[in-house]
C-alpha positions as CSV (number, residue, x, y, z in Angstrom):
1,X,4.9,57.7,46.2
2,X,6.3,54.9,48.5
3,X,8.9,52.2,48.4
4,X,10.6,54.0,45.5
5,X,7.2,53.5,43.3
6,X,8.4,56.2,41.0
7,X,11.2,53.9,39.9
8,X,8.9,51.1,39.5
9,X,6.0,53.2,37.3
10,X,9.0,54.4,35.3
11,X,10.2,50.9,34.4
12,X,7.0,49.8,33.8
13,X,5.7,53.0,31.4
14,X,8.8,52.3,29.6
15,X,8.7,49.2,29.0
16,X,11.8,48.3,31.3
17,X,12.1,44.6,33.1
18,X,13.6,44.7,36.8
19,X,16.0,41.8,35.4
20,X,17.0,44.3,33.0
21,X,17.9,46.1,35.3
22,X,19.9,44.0,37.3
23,X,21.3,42.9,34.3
24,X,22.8,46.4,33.4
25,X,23.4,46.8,36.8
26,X,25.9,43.8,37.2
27,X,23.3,42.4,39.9
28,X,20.5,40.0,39.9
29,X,16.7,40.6,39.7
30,X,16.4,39.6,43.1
31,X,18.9,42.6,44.0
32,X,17.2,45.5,42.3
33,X,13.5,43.5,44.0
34,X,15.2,44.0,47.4
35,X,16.3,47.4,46.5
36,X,13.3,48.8,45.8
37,X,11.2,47.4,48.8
38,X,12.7,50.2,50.7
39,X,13.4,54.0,49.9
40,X,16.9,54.0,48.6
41,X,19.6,56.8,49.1
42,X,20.5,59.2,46.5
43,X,23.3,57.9,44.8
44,X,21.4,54.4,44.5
45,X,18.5,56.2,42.9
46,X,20.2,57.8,40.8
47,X,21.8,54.8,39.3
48,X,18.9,52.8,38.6
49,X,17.3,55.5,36.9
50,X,20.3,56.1,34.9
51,X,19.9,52.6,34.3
52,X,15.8,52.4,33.4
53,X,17.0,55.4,30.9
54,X,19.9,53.5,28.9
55,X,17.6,50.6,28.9
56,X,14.5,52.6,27.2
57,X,16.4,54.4,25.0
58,X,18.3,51.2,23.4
59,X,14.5,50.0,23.3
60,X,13.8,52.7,21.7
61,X,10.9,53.8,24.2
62,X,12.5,57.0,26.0
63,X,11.4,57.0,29.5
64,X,7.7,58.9,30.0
């Protein structure tokens, strides 16, 4: 997948909101938008996922 589209599919399956994750994040939507236009290093995916996951799980959705 491209332009980190796994993140974005994960969000969206779980029911996840990019403001949310700015949000959580300490950043604004527009951030996590710009981050995710291009393929991010490691410890940056790693941290929005962390981030989709908290968010899911206090929806109470789990990420798929």
């Amino acid at each position: 997948m491209e332009n980190n589209e796994m993140l974005r599919k994960m969000a969206r399956d779980s029911g996840v909101y990019l403001w949310e994750i700015g949000e959580h994040l300490g950043v604004s939507e527009n951030t996590v938008i710009r981050w995710l236009r291009k393929p991010l290093d490691q410890s940056k995916e790693k941290i929005v996922f962390s981030a989709i996951s908290s968010i899911a799980e206090l929806k109470g959705k789990g990420v798929s």
